[in-house]
PDB file with one MODEL, atoms N, CA, C and O in Angstrom:
MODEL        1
ATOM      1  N   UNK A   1      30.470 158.205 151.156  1.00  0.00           N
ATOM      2  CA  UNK A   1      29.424 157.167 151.362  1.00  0.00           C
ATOM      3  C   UNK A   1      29.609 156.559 152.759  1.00  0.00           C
ATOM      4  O   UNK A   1      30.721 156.268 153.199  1.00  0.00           O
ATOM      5  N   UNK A   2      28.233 156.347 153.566  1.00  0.00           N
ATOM      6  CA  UNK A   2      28.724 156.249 154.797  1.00  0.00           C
ATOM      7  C   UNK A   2      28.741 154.063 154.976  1.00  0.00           C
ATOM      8  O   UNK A   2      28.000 153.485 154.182  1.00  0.00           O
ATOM      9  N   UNK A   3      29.339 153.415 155.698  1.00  0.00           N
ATOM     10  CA  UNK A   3      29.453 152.111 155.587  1.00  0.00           C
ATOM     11  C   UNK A   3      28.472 151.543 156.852  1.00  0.00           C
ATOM     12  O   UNK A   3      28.390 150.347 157.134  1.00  0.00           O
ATOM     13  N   UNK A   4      27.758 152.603 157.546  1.00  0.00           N
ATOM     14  CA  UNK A   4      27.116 151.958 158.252  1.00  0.00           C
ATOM     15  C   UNK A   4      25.713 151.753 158.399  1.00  0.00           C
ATOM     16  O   UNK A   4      25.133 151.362 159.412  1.00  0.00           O
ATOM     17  N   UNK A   5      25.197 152.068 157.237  1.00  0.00           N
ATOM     18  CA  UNK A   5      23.982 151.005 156.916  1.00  0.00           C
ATOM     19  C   UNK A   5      23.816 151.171 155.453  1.00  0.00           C
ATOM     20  O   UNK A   5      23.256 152.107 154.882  1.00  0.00           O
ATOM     21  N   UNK A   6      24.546 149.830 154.774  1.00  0.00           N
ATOM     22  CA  UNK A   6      24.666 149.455 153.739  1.00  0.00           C
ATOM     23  C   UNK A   6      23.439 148.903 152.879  1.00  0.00           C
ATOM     24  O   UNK A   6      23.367 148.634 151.680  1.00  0.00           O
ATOM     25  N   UNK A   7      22.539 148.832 153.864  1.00  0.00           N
ATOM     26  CA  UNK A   7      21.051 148.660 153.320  1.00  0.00           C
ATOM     27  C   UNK A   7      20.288 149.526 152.817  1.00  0.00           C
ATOM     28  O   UNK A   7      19.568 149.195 151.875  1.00  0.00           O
ATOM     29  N   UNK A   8      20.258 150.989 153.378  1.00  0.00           N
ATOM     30  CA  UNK A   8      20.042 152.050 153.263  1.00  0.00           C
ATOM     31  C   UNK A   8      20.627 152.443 151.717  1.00  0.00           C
ATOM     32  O   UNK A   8      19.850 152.733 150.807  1.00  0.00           O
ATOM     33  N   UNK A   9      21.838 152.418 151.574  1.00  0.00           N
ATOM     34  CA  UNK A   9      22.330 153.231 150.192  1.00  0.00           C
ATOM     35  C   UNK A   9      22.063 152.347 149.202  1.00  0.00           C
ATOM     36  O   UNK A   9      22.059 152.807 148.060  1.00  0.00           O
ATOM     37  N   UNK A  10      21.760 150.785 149.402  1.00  0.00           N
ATOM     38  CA  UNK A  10      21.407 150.143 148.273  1.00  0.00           C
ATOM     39  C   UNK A  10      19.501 150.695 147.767  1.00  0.00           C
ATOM     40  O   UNK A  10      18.935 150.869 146.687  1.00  0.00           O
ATOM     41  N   UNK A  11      19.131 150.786 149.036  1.00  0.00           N
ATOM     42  CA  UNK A  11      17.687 150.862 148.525  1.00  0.00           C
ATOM     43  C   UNK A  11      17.807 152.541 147.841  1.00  0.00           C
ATOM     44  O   UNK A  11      17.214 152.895 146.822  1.00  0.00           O
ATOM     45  N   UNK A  12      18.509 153.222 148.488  1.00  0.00           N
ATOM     46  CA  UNK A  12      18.187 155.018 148.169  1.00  0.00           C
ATOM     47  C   UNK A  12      18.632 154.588 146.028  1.00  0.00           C
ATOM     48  O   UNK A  12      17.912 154.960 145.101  1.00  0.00           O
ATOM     49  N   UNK A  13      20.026 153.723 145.868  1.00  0.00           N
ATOM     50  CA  UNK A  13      20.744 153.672 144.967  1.00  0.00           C
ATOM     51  C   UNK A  13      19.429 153.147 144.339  1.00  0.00           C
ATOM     52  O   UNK A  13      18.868 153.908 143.550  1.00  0.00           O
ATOM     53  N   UNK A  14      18.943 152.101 144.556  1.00  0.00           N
ATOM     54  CA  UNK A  14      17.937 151.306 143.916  1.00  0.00           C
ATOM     55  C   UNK A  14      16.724 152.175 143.343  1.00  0.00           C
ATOM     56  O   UNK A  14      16.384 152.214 142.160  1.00  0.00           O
ATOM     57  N   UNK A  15      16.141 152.858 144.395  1.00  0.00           N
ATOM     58  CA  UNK A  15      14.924 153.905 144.002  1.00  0.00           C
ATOM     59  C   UNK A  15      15.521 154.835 143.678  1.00  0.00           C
ATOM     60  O   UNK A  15      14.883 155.662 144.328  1.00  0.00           O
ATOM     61  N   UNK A  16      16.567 155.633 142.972  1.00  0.00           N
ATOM     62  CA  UNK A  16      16.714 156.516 142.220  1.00  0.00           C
ATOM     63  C   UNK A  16      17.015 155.620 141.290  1.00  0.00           C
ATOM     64  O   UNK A  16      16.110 155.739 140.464  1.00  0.00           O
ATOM     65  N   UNK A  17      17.939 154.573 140.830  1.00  0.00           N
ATOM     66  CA  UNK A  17      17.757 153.974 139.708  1.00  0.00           C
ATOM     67  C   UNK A  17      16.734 153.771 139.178  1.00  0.00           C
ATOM     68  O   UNK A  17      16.586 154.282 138.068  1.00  0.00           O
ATOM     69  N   UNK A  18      15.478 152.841 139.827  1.00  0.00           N
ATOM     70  CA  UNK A  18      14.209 152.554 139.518  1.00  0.00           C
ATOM     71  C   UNK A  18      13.654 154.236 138.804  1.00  0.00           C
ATOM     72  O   UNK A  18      13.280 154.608 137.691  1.00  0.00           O
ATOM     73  N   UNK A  19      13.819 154.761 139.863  1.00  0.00           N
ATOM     74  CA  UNK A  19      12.608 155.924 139.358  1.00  0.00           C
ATOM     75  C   UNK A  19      13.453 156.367 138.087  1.00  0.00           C
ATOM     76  O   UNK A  19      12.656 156.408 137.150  1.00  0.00           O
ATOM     77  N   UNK A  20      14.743 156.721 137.647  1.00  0.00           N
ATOM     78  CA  UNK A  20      15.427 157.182 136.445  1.00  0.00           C
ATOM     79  C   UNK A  20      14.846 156.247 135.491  1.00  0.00           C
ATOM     80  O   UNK A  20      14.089 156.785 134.682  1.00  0.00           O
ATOM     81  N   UNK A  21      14.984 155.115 135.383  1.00  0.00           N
ATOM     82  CA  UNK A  21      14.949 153.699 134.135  1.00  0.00           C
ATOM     83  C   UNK A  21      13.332 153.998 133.813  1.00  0.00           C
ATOM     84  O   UNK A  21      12.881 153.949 132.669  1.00  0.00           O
ATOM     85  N   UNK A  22      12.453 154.346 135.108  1.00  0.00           N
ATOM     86  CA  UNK A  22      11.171 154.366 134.503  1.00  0.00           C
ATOM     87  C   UNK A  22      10.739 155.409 133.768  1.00  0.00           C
ATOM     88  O   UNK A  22       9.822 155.225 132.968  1.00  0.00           O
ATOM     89  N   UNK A  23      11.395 156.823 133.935  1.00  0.00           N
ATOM     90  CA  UNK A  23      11.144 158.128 133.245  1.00  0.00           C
ATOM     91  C   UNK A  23      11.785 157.532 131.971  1.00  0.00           C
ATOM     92  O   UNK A  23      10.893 157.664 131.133  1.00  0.00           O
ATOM     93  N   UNK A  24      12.575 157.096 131.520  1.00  0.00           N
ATOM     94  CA  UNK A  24      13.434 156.692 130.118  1.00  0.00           C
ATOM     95  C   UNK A  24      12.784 155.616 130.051  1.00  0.00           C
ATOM     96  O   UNK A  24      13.502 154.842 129.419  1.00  0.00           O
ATOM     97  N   UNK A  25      11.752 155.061 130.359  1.00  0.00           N
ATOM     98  CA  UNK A  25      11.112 153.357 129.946  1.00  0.00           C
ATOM     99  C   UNK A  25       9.777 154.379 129.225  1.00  0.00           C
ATOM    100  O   UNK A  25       9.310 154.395 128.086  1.00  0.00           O
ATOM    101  N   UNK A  26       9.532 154.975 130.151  1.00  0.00           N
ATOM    102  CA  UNK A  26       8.188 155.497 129.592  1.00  0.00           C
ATOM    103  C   UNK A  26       8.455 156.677 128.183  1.00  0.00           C
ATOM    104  O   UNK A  26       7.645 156.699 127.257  1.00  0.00           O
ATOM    105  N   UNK A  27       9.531 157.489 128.202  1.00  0.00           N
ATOM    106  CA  UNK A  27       9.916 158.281 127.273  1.00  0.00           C
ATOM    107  C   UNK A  27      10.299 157.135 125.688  1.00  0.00           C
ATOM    108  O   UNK A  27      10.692 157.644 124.639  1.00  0.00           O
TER     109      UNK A  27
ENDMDL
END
């Protein structure tokens, strides 16, 4: 994991979370 833009891996972390929770929200 790289430490120099920590903004970046929260949002990538965030929109693959988001998009996972919504395939299993909608299932």
């Amino acid at each position: 994991m790289q430490r120099r833009n920590p903004r970046l891996g929260l949002i990538s972390i965030c929109g693959a979370g988001g998009t996972a929770a919504a395939m299993i929200i909608e299932r």
